[in-house]
C-alpha positions as CSV (number, residue, x, y, z in Angstrom):
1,X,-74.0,-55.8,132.8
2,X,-75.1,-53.6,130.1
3,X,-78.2,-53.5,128.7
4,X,-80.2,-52.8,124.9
5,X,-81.8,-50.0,123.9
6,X,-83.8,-49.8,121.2
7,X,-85.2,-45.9,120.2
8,X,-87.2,-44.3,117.3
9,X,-85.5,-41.2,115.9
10,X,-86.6,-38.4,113.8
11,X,-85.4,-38.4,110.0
12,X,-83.0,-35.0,111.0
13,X,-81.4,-36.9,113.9
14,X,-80.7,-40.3,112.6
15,X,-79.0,-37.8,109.5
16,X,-77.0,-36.0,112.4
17,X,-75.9,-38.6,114.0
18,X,-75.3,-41.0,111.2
19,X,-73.1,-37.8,109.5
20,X,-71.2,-37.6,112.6
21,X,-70.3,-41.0,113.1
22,X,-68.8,-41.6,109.6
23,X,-66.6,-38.4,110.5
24,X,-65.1,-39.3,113.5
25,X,-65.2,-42.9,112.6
26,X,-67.0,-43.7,115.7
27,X,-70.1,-46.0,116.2
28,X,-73.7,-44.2,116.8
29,X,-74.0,-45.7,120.3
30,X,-70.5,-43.8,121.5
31,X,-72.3,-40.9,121.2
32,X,-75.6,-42.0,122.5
33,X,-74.1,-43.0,125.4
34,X,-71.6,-39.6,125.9
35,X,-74.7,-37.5,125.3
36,X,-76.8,-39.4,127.7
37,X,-74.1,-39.5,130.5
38,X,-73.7,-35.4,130.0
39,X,-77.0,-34.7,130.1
40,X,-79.1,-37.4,132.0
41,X,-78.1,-35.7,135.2
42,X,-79.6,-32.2,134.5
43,X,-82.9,-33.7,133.0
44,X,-82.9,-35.8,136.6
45,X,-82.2,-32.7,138.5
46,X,-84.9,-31.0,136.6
47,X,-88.3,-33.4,137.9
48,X,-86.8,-33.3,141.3
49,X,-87.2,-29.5,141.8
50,X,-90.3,-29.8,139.7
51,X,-91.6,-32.6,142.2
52,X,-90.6,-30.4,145.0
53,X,-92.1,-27.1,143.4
54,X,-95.1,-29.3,143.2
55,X,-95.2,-30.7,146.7
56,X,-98.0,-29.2,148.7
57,X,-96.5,-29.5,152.3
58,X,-93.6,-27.7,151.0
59,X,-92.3,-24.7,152.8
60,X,-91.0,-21.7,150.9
61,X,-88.9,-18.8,152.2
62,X,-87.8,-15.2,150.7
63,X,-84.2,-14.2,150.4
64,X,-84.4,-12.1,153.4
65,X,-85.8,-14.8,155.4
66,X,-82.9,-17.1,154.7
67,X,-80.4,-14.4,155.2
68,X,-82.2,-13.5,158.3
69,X,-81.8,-17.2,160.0
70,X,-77.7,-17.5,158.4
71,X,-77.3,-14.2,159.9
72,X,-76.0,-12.8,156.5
């Protein structure tokens, strides 16, 4: 089921975004949605290494530790 979204945007993006709509004669929310779909996965990958860079039972290990125990 899909669900609403309402967001504020600045003055420059609304522009953008209304500019690019009437030139590909597409509605706003197709390219809400692609960019959101690209991109939504990198932002999540981002707060997971920044929870686990934060994580104070966390174990780090130098280069030549890891190649030490893959015998490389």
């Amino acid at each position: 089921m899909a669900k609403v979204l309402n967001i504020r945007l600045s003055d420059d993006i609304s522009t953008r975004l209304d500019t690019l709509a009437e030139k590909t004669r597409r509605p706003k929310s197709f390219y809400v949605k692609e960019i959101l779909s690209r991109y939504l996965g990198e932002y999540e990958d981002a707060y997971l290494a920044l929870e686990r860079l934060n994580d104070k039972n966390a174990s780090y290990h130098t280069t030549e530790e890891v190649e030490k125990s893959l015998d490389l």
